[in-house]
C-alpha positions as CSV (number, residue, x, y, z in Angstrom):
1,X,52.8,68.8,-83.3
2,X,51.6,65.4,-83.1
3,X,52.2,64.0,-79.5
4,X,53.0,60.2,-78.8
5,X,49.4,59.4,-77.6
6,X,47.8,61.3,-80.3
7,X,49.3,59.1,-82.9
8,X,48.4,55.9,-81.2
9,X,45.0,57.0,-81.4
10,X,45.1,57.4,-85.1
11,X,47.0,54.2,-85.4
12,X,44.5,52.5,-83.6
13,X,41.9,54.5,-85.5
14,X,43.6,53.5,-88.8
15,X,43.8,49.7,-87.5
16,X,40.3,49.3,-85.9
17,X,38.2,51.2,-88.8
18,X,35.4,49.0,-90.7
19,X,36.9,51.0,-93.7
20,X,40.6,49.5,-93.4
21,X,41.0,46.1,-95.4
22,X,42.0,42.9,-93.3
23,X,45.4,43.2,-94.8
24,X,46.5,46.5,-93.7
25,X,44.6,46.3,-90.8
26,X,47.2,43.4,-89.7
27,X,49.9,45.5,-90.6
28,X,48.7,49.0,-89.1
29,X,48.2,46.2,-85.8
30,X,51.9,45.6,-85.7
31,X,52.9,49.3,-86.3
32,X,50.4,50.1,-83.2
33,X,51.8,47.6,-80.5
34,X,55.4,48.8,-81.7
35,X,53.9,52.7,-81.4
36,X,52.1,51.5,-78.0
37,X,54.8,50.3,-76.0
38,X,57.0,53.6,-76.4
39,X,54.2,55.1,-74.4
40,X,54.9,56.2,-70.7
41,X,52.7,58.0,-68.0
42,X,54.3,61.7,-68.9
43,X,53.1,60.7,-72.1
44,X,49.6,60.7,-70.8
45,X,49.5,63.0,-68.1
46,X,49.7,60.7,-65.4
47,X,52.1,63.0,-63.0
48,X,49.5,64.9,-62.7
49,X,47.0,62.3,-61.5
50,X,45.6,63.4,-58.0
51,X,44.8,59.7,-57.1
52,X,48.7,58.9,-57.6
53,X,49.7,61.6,-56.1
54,X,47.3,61.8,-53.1
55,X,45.4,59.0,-52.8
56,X,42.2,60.7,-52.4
57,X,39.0,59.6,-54.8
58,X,37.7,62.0,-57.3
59,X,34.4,62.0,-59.2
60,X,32.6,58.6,-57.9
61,X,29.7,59.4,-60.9
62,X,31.5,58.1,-63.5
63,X,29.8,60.8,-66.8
64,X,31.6,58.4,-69.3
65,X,28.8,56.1,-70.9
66,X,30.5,53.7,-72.0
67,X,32.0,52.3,-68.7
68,X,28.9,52.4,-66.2
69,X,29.3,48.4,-65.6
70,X,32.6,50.1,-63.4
71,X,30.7,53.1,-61.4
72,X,29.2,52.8,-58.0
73,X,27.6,55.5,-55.4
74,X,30.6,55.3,-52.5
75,X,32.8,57.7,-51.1
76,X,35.2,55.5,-49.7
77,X,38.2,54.8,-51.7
78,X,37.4,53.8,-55.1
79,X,39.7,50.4,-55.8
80,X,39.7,51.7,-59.5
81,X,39.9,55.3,-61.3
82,X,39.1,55.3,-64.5
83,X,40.5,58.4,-67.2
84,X,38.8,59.0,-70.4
85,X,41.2,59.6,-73.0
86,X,39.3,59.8,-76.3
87,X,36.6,57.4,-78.1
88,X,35.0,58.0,-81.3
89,X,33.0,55.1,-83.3
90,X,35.9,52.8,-84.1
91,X,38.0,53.1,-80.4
92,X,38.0,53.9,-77.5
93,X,40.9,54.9,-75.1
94,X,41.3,55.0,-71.4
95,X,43.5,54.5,-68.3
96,X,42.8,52.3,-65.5
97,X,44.4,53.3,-62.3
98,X,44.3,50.0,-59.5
99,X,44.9,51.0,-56.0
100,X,47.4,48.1,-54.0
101,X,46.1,45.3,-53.8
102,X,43.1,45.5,-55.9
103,X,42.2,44.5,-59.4
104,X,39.4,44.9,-62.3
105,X,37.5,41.3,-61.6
106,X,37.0,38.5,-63.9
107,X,35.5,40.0,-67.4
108,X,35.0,39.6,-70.8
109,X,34.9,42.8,-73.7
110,X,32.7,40.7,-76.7
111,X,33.4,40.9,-80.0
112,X,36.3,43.6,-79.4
113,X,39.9,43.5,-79.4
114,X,42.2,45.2,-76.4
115,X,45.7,46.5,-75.5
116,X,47.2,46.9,-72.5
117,X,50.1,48.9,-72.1
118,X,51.4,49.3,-68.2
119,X,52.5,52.8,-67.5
120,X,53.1,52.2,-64.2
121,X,54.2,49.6,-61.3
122,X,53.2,46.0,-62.1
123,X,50.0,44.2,-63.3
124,X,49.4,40.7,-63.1
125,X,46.4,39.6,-65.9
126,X,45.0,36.3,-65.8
127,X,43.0,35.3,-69.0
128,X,40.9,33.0,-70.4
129,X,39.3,31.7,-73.9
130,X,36.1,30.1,-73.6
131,X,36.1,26.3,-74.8
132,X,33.8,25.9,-78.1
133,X,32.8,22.0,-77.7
134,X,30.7,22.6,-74.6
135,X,29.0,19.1,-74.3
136,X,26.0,18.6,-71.3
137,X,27.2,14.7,-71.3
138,X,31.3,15.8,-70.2
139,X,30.0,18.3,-67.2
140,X,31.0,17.8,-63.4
141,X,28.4,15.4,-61.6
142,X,27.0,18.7,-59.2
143,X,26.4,20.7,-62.4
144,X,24.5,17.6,-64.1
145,X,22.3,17.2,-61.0
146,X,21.2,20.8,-61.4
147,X,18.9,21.8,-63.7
148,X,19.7,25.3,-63.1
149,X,22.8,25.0,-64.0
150,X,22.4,23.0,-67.0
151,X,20.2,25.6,-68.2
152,X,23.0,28.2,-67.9
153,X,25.5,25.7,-69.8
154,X,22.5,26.0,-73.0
155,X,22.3,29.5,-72.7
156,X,25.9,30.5,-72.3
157,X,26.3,31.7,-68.7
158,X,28.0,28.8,-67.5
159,X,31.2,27.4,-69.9
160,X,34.3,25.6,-69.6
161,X,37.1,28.2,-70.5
162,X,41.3,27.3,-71.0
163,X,43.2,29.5,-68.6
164,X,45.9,30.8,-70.6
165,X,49.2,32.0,-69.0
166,X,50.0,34.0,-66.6
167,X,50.7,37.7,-68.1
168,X,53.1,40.0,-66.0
169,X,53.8,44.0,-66.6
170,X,55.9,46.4,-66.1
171,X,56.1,50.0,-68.0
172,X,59.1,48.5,-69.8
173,X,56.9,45.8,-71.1
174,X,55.7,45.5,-74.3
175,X,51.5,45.8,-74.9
176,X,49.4,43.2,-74.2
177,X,46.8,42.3,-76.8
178,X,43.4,40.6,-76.1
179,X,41.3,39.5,-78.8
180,X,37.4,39.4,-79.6
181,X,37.8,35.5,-78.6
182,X,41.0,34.4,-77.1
183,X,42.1,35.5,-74.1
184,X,38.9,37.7,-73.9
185,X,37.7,37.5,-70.6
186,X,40.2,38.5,-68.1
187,X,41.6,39.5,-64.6
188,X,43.8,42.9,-64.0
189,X,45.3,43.2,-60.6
190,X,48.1,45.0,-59.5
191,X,51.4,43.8,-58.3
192,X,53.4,45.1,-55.1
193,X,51.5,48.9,-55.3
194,X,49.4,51.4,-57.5
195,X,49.6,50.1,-61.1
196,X,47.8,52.0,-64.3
197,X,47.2,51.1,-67.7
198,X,46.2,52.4,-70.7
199,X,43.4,50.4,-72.4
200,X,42.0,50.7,-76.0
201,X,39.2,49.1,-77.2
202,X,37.6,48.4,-80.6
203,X,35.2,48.8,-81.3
204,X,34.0,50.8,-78.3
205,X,30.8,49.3,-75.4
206,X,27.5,49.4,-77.5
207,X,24.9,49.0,-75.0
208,X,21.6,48.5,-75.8
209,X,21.7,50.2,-79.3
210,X,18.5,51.8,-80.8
211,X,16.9,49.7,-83.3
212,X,18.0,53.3,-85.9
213,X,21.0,53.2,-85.0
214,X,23.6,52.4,-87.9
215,X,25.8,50.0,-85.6
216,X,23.5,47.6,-83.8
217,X,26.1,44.9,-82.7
218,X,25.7,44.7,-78.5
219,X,28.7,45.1,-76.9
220,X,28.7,45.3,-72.9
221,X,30.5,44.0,-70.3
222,X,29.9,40.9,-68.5
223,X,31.4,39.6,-64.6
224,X,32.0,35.9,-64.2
225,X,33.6,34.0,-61.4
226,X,35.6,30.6,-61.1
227,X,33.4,27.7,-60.0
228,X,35.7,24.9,-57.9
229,X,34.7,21.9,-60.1
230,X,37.4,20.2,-61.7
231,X,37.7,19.4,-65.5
232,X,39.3,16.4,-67.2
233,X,42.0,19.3,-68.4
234,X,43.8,20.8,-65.9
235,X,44.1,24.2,-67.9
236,X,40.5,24.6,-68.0
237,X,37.9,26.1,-65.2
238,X,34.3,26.2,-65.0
239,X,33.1,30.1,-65.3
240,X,29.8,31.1,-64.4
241,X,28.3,34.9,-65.3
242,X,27.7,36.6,-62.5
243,X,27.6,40.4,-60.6
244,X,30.8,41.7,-59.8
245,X,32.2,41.5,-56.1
246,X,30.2,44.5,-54.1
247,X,33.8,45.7,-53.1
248,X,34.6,46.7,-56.6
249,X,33.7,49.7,-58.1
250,X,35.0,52.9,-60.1
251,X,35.2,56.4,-60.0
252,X,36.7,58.9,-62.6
253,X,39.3,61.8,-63.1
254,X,39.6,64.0,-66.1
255,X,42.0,63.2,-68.3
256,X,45.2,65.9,-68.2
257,X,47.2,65.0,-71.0
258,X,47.6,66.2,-74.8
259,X,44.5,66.8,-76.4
260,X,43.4,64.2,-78.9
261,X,41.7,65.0,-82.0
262,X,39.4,62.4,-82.2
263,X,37.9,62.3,-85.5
């Protein structure tokens, strides 16, 4: 029996690979948001999530390698649980879990694309896609007067990115879909109480890939935060990279639902 999560996976599998031509890959896309959104948390397991049902943390060592950017030593109340569903070179496939009134900070996921599918309460996401005429002569006067800053401006850690809008979930809403470049970097809170999603990625984090290794494309995670100077577009902020807030980190739970096969 092939269970409703399982065949996203090979959707996304059969969407994602290097192997699939741009052609079907755009047409495997469409049959994977439509597959997506019939998903719901008994799909996944999620009544049988402790942090739903009791509200106390788990595992605050998060074991799964490719999300260490979200982990952090406290046993307090993590803000964020993250469940590993299944990865394999082409995806990967998780569920976020926000407590009330928190929320994944500003972020990017380079060169990969992403789906959100709410299974769960509400989710507010606030995205952004980074300007690509970023000229030194058109920034704000207390950027110009810094050489610092105009430093990160050449090197990419300081941009001018178009706020796109405002996207609101429910589990009767359809998928959200984030691309390597638009709407890339991107703000998930939740809305009014606990909210979880499920989140595929392709390709999956690389971080610092050996030099052997067959896929050497970086792909990690990066933090940025709004800067208050104002731009001659009013749809557009100045983002700077930065650390995440020290109130946000992640701990884990094992994944209870159907077993994936994930090659």
């Amino acid at each position: 029996m092939c269970h409703c999560i399982e065949k996203v996976f090979q959707l996304a599998v059969a969407t994602f690979s290097k192997k699939t031509p741009s052609e079907a890959a755009k047409k495997n896309l469409d049959i994977l948001i439509a597959q997506t959104n019939k998903l719901t948390g008994a799909d996944v397991g999620l009544d049988l999530c402790s942090v739903l049902n009791s509200g106390s943390p788990k595992n605050t060592s998060d074991s799964h390698d490719s999300r260490d950017n979200y982990t952090h030593g406290m046993s307090s109340k993590a803000p964020v649980t993250y469940i590993p569903v299944s990865e394999n070179k082409d995806v990967s496939m998780g569920i976020f879990i926000i407590r009330e009134g928190q929320g994944i900070p500003l972020h990017d996921h380079p060169h990969m694309h992403g789906i959100i599918k709410c299974l769960k309460g509400n989710l507010k996401i606030t995205s952004f896609t980074k300007k690509e005429d970023q000229h030194v002569e058109s920034l704000p006067d207390r950027i110009k007067r810094s050489p610092k800053l105009v430093d990160k401006v050449k090197y990419g850690e300081l941009f001018l990115a178009e706020q796109g809008e405002q996207t609101n979930l429910d589990p009767e809403s359809g998928s959200c879909v984030l691309g390597p470049h638009k709407s890339n970097i991107h703000r998930v809170e939740s809305v009014g109480g606990p909210a979880a999603f499920l989140d595929i990625l392709a390709p999956p984090y690389n971080i610092d890939p050996p030099h052997f290794a067959e896929d050497k494309q970086e792909r990690d995670c990066h933090y940025f935060r709004e800067l208050s100077e104002a731009s001659e577009n009013p749809n557009c902020k100045w983002l700077i990279l930065s650390e995440p807030p020290a109130s946000f980190f992640c701990d884990t739970e094992p994944y209870m639902g159907p077993r994936i096969k994930s090659e």
